[in-house]
C-alpha positions, 0 to 999 in steps of 0.5 A: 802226914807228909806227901811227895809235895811236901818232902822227898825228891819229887817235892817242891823243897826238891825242885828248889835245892835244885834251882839253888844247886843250878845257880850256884853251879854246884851238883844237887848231891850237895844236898843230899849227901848222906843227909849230912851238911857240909862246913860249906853247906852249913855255912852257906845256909847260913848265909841265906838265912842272915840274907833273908833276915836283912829287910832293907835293900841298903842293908844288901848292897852293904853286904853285897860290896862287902863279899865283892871287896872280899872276892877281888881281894881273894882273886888278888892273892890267887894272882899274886901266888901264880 
């Protein structure tokens, strides 16, 4: 039978979608949105899933210059169009 630690809003699966939600500069609602996930939720859950499967720390960094190369080419555009 699940308690407060195991689930729920004072559970520690609680405190950690908050540290997450903190560190990403999102709001803790972004988890508890109606218990629906958003594209961006889904796919960011995603992306920490993928992330954890990869074991190699050169298998990071790969993925790591790949999403900066991607971020700065983005920025570029967002520039471009001001």
């Amino acid at each position: 039978m699940p308690n407060d630690r195991d689930s729920g809003p004072t559970g520690r699966p609680h405190a950690t979608l908050g540290r997450i939600a903190d560190a990403l500069g999102q709001p803790r609602s972004l988890f508890y949105d109606d218990g629906a996930a958003t594209a961006d939720l889904a796919s960011l859950i995603e992306l920490v899933r993928l992330w954890d499967g990869l074991r190699r720390d050169t298998d990071r960094e790969e993925v790591l210059a790949l999403a900066r190369t991607l971020a700065a080419a983005q920025d570029a555009r967002d520039d471009a169009a001001e």
